[in-house]
N, CA, C and O atoms as a CHARMM CRD file, in Angstrom:
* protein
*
  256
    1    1 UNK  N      4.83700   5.73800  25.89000 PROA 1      0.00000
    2    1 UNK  CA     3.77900   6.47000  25.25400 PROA 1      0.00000
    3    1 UNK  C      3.67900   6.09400  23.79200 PROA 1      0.00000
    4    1 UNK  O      2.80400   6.60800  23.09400 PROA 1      0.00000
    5    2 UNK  N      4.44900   5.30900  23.35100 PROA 2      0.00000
    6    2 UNK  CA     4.30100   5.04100  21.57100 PROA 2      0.00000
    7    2 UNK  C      5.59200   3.75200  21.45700 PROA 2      0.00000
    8    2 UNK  O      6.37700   3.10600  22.15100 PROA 2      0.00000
    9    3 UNK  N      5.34100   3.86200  20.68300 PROA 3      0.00000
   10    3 UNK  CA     6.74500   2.81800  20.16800 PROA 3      0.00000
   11    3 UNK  C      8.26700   3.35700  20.50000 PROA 3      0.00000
   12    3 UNK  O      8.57100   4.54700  20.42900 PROA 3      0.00000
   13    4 UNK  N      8.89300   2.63400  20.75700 PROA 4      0.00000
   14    4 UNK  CA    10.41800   3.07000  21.14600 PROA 4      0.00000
   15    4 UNK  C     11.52000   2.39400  19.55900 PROA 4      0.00000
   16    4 UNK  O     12.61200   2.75200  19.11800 PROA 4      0.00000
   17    5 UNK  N     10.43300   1.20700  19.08800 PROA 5      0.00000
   18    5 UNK  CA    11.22800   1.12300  17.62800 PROA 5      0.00000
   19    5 UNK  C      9.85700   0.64300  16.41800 PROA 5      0.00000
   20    5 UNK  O      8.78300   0.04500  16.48000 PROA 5      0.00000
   21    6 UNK  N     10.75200   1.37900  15.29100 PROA 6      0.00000
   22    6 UNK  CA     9.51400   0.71300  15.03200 PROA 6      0.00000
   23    6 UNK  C     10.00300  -0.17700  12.99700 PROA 6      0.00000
   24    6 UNK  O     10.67000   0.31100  12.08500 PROA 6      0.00000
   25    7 UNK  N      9.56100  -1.00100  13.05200 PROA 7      0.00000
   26    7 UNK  CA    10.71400  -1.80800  11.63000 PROA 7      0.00000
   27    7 UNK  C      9.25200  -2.14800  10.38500 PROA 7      0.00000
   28    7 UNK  O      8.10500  -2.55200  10.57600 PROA 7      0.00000
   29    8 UNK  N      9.86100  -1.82600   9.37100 PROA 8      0.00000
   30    8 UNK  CA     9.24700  -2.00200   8.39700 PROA 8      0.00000
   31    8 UNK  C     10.05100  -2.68000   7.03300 PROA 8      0.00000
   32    8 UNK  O     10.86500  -2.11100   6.30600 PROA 8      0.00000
   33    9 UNK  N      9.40300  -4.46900   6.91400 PROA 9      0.00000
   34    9 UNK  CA     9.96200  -5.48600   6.15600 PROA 9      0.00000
   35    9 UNK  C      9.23900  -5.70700   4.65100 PROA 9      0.00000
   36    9 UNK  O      8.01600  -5.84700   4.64900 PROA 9      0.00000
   37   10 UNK  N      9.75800  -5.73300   3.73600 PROA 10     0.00000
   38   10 UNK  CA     8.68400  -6.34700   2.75500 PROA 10     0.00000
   39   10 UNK  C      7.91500  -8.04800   2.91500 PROA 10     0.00000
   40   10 UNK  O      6.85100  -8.48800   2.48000 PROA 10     0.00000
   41   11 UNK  N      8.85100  -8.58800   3.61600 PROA 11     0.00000
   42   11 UNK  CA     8.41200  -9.89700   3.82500 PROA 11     0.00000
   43   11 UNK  C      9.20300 -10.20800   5.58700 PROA 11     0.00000
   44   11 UNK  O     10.23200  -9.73600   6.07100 PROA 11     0.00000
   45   12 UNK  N      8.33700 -11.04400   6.07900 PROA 12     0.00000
   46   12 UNK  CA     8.15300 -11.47300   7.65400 PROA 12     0.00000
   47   12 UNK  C      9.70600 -12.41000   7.83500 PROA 12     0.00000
   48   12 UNK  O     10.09600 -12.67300   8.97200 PROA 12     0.00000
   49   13 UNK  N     10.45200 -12.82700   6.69400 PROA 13     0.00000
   50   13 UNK  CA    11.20100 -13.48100   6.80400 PROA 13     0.00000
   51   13 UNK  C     12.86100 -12.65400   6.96000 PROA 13     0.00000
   52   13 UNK  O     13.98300 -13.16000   6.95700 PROA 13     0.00000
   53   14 UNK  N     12.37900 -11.04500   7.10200 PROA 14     0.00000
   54   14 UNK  CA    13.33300 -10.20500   6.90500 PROA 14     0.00000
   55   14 UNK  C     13.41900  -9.65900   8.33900 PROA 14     0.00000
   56   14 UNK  O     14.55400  -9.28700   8.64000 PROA 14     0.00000
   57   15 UNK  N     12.74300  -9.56100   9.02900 PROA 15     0.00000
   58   15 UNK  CA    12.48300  -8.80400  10.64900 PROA 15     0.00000
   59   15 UNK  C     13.48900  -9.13700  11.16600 PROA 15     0.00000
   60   15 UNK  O     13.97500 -10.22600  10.86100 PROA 15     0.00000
   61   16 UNK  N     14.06700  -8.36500  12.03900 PROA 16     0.00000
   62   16 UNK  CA    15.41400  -8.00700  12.81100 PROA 16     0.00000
   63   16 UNK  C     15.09500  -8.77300  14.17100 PROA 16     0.00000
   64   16 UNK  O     16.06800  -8.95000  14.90400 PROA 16     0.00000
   65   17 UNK  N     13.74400  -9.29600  14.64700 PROA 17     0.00000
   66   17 UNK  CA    13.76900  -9.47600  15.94300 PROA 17     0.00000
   67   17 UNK  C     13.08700 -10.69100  15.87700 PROA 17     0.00000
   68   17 UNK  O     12.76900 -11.08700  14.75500 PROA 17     0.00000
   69   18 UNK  N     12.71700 -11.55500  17.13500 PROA 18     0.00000
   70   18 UNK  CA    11.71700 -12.78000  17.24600 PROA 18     0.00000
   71   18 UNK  C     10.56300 -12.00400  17.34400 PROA 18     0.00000
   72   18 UNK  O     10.59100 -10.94100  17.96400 PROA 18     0.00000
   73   19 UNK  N      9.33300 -12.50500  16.68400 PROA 19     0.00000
   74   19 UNK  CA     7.82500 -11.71200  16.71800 PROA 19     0.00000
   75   19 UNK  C      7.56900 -12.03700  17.94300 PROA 19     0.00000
   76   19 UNK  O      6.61500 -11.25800  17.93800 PROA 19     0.00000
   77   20 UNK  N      7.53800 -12.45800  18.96600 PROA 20     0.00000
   78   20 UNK  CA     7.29500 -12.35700  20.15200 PROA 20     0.00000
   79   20 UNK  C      8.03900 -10.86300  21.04600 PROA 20     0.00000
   80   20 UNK  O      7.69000 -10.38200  22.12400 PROA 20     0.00000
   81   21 UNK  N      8.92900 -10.51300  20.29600 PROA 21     0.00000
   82   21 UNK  CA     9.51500  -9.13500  20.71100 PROA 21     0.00000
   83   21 UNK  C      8.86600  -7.66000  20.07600 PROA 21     0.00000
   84   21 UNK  O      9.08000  -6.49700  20.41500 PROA 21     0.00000
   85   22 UNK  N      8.02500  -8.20700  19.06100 PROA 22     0.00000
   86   22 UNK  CA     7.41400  -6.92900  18.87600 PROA 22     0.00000
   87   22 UNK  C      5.95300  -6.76700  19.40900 PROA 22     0.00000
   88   22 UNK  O      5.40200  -7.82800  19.70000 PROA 22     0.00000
   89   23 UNK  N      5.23300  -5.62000  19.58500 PROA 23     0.00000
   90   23 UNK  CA     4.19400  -5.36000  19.85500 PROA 23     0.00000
   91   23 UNK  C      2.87100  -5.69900  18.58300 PROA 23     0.00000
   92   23 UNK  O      2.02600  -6.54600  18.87100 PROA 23     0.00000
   93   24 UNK  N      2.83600  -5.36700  17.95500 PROA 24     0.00000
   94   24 UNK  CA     1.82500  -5.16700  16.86700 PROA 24     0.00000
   95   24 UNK  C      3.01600  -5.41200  15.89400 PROA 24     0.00000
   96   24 UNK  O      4.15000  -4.93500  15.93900 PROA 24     0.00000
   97   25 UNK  N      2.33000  -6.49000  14.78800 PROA 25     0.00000
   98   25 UNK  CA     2.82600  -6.65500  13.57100 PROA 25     0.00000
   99   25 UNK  C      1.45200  -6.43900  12.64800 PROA 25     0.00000
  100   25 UNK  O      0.34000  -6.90900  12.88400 PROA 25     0.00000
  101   26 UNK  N      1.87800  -5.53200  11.44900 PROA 26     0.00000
  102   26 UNK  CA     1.27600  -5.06200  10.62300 PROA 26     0.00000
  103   26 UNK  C      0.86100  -5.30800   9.29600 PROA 26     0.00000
  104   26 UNK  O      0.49100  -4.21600   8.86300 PROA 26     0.00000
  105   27 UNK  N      0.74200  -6.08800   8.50800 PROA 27     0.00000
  106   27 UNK  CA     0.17000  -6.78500   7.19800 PROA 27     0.00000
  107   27 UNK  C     -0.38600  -5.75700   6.15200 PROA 27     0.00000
  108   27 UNK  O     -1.35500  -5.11600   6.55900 PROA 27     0.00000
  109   28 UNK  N     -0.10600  -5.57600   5.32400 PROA 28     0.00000
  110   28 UNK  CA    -0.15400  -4.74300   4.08200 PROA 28     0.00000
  111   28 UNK  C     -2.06500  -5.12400   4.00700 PROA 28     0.00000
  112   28 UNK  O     -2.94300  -4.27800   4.17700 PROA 28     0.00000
  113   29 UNK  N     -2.26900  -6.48900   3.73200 PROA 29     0.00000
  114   29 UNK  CA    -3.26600  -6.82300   2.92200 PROA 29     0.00000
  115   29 UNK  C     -3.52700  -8.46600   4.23900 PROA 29     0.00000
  116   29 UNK  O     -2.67200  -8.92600   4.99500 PROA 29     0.00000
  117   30 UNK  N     -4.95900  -8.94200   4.05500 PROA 30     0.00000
  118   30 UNK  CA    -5.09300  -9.69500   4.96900 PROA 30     0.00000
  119   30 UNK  C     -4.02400 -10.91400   5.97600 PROA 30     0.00000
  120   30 UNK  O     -3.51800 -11.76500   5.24400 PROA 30     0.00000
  121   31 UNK  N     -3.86100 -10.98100   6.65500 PROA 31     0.00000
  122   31 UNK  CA    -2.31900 -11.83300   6.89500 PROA 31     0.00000
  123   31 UNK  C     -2.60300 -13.11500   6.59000 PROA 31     0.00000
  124   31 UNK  O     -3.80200 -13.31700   6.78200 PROA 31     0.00000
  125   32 UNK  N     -1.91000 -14.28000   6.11500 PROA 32     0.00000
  126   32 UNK  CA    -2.52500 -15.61600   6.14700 PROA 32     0.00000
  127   32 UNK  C     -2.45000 -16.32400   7.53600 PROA 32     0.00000
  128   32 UNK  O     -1.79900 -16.16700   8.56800 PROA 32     0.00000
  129   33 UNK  N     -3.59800 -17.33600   7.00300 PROA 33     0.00000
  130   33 UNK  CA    -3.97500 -17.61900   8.47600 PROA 33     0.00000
  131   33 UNK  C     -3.41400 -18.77700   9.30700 PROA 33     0.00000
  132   33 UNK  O     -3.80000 -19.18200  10.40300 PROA 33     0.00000
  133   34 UNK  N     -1.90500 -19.44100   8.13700 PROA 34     0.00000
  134   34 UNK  CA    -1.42200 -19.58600   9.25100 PROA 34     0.00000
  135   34 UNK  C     -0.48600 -19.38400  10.01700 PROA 34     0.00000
  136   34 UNK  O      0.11400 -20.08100  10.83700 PROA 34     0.00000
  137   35 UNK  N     -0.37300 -17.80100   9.49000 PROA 35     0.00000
  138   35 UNK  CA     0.41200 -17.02300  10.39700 PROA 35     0.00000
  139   35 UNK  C     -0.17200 -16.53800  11.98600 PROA 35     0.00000
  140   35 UNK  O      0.39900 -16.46800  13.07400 PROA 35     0.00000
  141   36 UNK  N     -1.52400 -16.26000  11.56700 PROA 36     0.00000
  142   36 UNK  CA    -2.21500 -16.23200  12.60400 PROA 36     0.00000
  143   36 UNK  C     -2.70000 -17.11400  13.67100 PROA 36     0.00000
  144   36 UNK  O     -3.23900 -16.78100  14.72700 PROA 36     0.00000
  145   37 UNK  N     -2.46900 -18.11400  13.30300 PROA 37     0.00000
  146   37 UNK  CA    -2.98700 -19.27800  14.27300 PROA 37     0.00000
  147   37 UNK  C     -1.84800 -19.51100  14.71000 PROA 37     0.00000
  148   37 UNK  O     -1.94900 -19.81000  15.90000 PROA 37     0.00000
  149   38 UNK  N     -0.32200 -19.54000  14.20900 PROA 38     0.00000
  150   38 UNK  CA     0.84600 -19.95900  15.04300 PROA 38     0.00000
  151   38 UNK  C      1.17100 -18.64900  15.67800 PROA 38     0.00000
  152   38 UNK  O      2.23900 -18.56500  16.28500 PROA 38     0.00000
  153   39 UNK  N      0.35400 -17.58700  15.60900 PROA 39     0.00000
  154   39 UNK  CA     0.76100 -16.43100  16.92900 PROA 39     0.00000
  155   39 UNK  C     -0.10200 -15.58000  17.74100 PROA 39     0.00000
  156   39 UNK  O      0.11900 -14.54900  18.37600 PROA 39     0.00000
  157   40 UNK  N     -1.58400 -16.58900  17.47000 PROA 40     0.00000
  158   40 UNK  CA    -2.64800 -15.96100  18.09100 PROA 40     0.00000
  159   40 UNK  C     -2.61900 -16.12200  19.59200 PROA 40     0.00000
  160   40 UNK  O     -3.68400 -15.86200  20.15100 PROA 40     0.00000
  161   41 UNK  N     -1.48100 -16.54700  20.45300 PROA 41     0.00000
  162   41 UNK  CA    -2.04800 -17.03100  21.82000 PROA 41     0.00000
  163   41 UNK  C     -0.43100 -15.80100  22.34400 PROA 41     0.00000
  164   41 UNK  O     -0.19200 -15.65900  23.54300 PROA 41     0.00000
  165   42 UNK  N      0.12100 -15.35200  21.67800 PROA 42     0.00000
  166   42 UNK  CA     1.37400 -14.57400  22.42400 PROA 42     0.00000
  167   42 UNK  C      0.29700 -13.34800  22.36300 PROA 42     0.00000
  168   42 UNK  O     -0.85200 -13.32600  21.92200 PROA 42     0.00000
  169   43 UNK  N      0.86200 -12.63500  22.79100 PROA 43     0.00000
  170   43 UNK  CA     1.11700 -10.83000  23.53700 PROA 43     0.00000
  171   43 UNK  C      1.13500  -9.93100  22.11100 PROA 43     0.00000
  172   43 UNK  O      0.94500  -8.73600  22.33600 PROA 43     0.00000
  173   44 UNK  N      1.33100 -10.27500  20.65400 PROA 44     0.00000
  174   44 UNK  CA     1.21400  -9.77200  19.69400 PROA 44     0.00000
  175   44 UNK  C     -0.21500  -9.13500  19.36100 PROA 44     0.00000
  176   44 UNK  O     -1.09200  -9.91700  19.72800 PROA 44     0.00000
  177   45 UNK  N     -0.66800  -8.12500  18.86000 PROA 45     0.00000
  178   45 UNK  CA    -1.56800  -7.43200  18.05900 PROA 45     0.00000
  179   45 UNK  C     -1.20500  -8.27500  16.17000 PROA 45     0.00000
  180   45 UNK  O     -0.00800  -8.40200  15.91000 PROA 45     0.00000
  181   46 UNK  N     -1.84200  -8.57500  15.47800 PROA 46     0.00000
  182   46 UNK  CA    -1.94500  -8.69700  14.41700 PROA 46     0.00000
  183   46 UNK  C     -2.96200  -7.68000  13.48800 PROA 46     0.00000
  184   46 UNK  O     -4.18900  -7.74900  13.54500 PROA 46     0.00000
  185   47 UNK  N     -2.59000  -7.20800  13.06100 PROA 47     0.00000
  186   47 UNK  CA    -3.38100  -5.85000  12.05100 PROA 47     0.00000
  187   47 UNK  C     -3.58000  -5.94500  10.81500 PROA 47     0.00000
  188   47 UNK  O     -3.37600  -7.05600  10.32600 PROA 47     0.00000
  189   48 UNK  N     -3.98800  -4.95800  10.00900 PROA 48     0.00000
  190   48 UNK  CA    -3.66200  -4.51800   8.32300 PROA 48     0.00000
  191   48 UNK  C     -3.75700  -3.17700   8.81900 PROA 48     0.00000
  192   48 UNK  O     -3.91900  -2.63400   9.91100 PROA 48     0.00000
  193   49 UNK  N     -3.58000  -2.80200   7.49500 PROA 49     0.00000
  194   49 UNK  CA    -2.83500  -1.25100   7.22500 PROA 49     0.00000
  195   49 UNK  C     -4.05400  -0.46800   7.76200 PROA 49     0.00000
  196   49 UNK  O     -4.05000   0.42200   8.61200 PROA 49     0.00000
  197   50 UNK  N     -5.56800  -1.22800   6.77700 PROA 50     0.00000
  198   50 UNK  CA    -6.79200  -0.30400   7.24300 PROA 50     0.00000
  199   50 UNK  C     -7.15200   0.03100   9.02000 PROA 50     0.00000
  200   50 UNK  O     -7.45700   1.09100   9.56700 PROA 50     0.00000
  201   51 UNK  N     -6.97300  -1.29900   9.56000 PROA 51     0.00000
  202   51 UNK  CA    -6.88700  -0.87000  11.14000 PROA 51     0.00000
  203   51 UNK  C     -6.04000   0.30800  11.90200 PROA 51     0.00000
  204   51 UNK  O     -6.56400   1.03200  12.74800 PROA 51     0.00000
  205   52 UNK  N     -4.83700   0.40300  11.55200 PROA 52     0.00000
  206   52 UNK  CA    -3.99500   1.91000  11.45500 PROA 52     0.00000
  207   52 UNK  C     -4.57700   2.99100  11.24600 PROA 52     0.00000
  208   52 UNK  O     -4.77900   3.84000  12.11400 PROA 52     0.00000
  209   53 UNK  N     -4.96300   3.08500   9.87000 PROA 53     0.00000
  210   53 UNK  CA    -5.71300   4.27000   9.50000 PROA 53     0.00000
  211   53 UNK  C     -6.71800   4.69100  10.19200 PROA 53     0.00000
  212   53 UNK  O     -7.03800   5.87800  10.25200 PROA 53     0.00000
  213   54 UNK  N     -7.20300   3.92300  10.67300 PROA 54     0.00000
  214   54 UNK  CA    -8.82500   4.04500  11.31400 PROA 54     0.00000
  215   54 UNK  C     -8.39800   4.35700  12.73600 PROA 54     0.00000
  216   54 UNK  O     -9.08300   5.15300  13.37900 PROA 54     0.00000
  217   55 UNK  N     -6.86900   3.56300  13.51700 PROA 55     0.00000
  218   55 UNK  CA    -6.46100   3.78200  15.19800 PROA 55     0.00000
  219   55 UNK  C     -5.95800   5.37900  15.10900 PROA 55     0.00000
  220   55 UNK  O     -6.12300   6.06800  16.11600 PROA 55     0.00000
  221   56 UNK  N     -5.19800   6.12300  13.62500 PROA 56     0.00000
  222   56 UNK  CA    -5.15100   7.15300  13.65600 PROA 56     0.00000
  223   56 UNK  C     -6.14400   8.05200  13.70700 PROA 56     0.00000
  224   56 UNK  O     -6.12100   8.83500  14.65700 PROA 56     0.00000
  225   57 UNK  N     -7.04700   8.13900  12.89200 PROA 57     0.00000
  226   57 UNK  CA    -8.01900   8.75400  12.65100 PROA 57     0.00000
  227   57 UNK  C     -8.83700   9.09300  14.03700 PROA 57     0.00000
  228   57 UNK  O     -9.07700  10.26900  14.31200 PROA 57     0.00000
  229   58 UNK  N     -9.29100   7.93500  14.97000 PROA 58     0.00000
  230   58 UNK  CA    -9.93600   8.01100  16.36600 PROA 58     0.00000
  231   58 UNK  C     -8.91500   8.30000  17.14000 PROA 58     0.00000
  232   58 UNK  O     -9.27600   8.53500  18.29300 PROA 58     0.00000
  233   59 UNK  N     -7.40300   8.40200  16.90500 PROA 59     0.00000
  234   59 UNK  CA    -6.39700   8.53400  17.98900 PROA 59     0.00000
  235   59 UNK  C     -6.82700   7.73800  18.94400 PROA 59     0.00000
  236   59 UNK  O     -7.02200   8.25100  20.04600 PROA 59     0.00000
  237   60 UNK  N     -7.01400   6.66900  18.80700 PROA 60     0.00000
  238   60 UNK  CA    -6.65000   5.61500  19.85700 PROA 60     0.00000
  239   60 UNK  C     -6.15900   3.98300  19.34400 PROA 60     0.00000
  240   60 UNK  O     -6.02900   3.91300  18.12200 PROA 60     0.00000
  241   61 UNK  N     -5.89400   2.77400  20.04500 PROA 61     0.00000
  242   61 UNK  CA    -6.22500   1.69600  19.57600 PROA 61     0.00000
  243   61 UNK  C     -7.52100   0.90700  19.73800 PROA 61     0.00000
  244   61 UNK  O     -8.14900   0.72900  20.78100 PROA 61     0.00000
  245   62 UNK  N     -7.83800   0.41300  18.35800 PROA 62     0.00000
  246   62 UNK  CA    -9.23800   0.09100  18.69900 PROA 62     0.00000
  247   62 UNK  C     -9.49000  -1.50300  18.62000 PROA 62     0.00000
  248   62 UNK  O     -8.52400  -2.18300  18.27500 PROA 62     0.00000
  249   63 UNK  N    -10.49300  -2.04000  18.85800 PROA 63     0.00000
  250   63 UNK  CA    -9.97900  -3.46200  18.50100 PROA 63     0.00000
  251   63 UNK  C     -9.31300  -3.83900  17.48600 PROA 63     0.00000
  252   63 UNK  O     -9.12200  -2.99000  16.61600 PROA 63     0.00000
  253   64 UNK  N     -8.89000  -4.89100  17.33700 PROA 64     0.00000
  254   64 UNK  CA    -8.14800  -5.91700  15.92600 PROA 64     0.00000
  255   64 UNK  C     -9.51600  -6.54500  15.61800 PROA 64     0.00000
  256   64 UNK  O     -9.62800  -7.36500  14.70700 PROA 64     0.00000
């Protein structure tokens, strides 16, 4: 029903797990893109903070 963990890094080079093990990774401010292109084809969600606010607000997930 929600997350079972959930980790918060200042930088991507600090994460406890392989990003293929998390669900949604979250970006303060736009992510660069070529972070996005080397993880646009896995099972990951890529976000910013404003998409959160807005999946809270409707209580649901809404597109990326």
């Amino acid at each position: 029903m929600g997350p079972t963990r959930v980790e918060v890094v200042h930088d991507i080079k600090h994460k406890s797990l392989d990003i293929s093990d998390y669900d949604i990774i979250i970006w303060n401010n736009t992510p660069p893109a070529t972070f996005v292109k080397a993880h646009s084809r896995s099972d990951v969600i890529i976000a910013t903070v404003p998409w959160v606010k807005e999946c809270l607000l409707t209580g649901t997930l809404l597109e990326v």
